[in-house]
C-alpha positions in Angstrom: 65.1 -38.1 24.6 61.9 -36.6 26.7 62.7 -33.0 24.3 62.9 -35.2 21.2 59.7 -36.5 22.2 58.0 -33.4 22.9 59.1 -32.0 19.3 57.6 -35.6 16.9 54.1 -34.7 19.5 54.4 -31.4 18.9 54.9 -32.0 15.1 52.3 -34.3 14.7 49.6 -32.0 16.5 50.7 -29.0 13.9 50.3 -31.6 11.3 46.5 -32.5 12.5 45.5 -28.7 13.1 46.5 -27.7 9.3 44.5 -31.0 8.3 41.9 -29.8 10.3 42.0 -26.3 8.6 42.5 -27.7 5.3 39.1 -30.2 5.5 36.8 -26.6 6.2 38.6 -24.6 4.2 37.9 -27.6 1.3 34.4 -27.8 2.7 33.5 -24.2 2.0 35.2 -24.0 -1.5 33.0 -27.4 -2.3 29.7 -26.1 -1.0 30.5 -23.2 -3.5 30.9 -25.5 -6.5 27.3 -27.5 -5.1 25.3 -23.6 -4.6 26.6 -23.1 -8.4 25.8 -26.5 -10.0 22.2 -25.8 -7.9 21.6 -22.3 -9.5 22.9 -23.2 -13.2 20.2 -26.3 -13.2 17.4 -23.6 -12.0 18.9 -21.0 -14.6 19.7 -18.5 -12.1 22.8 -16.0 -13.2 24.9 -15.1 -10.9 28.3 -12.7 -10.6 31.4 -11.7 -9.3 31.2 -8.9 -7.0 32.9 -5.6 -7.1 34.0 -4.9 -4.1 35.4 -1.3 -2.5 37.2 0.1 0.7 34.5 -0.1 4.2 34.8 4.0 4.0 33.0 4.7 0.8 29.1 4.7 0.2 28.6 2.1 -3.1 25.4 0.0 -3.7 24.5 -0.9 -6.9 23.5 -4.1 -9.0 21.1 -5.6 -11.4 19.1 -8.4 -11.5 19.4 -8.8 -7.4 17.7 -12.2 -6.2 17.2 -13.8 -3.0 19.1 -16.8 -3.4 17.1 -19.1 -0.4 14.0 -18.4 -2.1 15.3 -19.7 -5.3 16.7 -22.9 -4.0 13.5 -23.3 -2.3 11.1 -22.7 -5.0 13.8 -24.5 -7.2 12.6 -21.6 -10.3 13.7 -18.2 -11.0 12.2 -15.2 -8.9 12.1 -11.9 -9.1 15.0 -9.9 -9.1 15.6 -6.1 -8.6 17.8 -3.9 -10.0 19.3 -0.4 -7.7 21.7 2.3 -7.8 21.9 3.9 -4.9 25.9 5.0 -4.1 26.7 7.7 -1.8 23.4 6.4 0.6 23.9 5.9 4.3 20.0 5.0 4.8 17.9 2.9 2.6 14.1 3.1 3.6 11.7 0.9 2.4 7.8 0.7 2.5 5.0 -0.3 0.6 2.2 -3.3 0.2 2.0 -5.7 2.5 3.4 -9.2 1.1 5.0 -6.9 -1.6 8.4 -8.6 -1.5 10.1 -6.4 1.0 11.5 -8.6 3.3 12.8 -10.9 0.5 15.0 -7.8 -0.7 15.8 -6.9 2.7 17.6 -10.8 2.3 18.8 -10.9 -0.7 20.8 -7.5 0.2 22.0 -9.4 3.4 22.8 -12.4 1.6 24.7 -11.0 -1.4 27.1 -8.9 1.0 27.5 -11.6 3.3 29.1 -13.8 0.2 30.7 -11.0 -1.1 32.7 -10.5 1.8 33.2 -14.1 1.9 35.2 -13.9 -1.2 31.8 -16.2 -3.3 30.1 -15.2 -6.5 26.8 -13.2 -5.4 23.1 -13.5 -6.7 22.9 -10.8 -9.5 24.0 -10.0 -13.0 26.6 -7.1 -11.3 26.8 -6.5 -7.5 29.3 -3.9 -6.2 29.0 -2.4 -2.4 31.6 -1.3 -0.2 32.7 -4.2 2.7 31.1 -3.7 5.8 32.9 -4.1 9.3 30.3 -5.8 10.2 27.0 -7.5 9.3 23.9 -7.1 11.7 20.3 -7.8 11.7 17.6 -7.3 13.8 14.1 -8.8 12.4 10.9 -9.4 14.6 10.4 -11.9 16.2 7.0 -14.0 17.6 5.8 -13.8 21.4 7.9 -15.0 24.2 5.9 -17.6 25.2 7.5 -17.9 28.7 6.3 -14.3 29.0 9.1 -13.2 30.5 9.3 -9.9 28.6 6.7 -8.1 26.5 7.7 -7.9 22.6 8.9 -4.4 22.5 11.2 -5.3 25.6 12.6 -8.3 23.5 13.2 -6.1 20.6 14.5 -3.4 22.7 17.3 -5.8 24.4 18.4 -6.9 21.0 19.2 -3.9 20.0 21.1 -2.9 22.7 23.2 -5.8 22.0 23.5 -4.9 18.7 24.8 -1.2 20.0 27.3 -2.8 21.9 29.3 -4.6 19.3 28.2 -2.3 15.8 31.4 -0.8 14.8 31.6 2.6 12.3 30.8 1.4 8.8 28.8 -1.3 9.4 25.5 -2.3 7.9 22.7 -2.6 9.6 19.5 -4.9 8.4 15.8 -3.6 9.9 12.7 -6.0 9.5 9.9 -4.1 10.8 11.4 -3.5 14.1 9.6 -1.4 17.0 5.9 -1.8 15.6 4.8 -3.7 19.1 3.9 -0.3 20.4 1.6 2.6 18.8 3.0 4.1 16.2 3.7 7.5 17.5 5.6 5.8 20.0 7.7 3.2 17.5 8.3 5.9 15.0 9.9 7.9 17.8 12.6 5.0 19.0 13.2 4.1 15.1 13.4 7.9 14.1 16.6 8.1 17.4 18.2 4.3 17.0 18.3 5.7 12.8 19.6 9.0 13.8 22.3 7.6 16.2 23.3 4.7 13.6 23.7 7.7 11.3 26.3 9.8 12.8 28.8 6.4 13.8 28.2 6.2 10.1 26.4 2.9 9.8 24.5 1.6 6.6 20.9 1.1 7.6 18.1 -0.7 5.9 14.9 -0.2 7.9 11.6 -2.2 6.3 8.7 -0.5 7.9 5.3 0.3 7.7 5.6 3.4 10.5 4.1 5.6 8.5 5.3 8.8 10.6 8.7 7.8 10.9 9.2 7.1 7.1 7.3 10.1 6.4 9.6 12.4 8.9 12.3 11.0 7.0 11.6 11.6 3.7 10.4 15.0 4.6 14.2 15.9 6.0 15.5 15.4 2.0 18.1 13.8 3.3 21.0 13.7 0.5 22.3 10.4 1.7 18.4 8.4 2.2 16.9 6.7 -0.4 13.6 6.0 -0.2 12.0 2.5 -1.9 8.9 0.9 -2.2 7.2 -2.2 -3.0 5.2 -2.1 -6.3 1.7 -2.8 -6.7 -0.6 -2.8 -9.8 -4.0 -1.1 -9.9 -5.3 -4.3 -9.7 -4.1 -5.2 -6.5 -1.3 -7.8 -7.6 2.3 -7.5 -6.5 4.8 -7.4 -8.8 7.5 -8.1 -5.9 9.7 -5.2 -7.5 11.0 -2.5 -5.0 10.8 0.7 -6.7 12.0 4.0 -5.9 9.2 6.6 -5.4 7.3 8.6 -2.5 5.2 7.0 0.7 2.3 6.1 0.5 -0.4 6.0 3.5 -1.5 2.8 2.8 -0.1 -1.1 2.8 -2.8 -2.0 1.3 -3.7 -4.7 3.9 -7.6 -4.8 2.1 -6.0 -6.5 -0.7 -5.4 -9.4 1.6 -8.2 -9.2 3.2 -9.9 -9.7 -0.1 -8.0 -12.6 -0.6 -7.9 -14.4 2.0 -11.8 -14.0 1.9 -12.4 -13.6 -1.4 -15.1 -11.1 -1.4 
């Protein structure tokens, strides 16, 4: 009797776990249907990605969008279009307020759904998976002052070390630009080097100067080099673009503006 018991409890708590499954599984698949219904009232298009094995080099699309800034603007915004297969390291530079960082997320974001088996923000999308999706953007002061900035950024990344895996992908936001720039572009130019040989997909956003500049300079086969497009009249176009450095971020054209000399 007590073993026929234990069975109808076990039973029942198999029954409540695979209920329990079933609810997040249905969940996720109707938050899908809701992000869709969202993006085809805005007019956004959006794909079904192509997807290849975590030891090949593939990163290409069109019409690439950052899908929060979408939903929060509730329009259509700027998209991008890239092909850059074969590429270990993606560098990318350019005007301040250029759209840099909303690439850098629309390249997380689109990978991040890919992988979770979702539609992704683009007209095509194909990349290879990633073992594992990192990110490591600055952050503000610590207000305790219990560590200085570059110390903060610094500990993150060694936490980042200690779980990246080989052909993972790797997300930089202007990272290391607490110190001088002699001394940021020489921890970027080693943390990019190391990531390198475990063969790890960076994307480093940076206005280091020197260290982009020492990297383009190596011609690397497998670095591409990107930047944020401004006209000659000082307006952003919010397209990245591929192309040589420049010296400048062109921080005067905000400094016009928020002025307005």
């Amino acid at each position: 009797m007590k073993s026929f018991i234990v069975k109808i409890f076990s039973e029942i708590a198999l029954k409540i776990l695979l209920f329990k499954m079933l609810r997040a599984e249905l969940a996720f698949y109707i938050g899908c249907i809701n992000l869709y219904e969202q993006l085809t009232k805005i007019g956004e298009t959006i794909c079904f990605p192509v997807p290849l094995s975590a030891d090949e080099r593939k990163h290409s699309f069109v019409g690439l969008y950052d899908i929060s800034l979408s939903l929060t603007m509730k329009k259509r915004v700027v998209s991008n279009d890239l092909n850059a297969d074969k590429k270990d390291l993606f560098v990318i530079t350019g005007a301040n307020q250029g759209g840099k960082t909303t690439f850098l997320r629309s390249i997380g974001l689109a990978q991040l759904m890919m992988q979770c088996g979702m539609f992704v923000a683009a007209e095509k999308f194909s990349s290879n998976i990633c073992i594992g999706l990192f990110t490591h953007f600055k952050r503000e002061e610590d207000e305790e002052m219990n560590s200085c900035k570059l110390d903060e950024e610094l500990s993150r990344m060694s936490d980042i070390v200690d779980n990246i895996k080989q052909d993972s992908m790797i997300l930089f936001n202007e990272s290391f630009a607490a110190t001088n720039e002699r001394e940021g572009s020489e921890i970027s130019r080693q943390i990019i080097s190391a990531l390198l040989e475990a063969r790890v997909k960076i994307f480093f956003v940076t206005h280091l100067y020197e260290l982009s500049r020492s990297l383009y300079d190596k011609k690397m086969d497998n670095a591409i080099f990107l930047r944020a497009e401004r006209k000659p009249n000082g307006e952003r176009s919010f397209k990245l673009v591929e192309g040589e450095l420049l010296k400048t971020s062109y921080g005067e054209d905000l400094y016009k503006k928020i002025f307005k000399e």
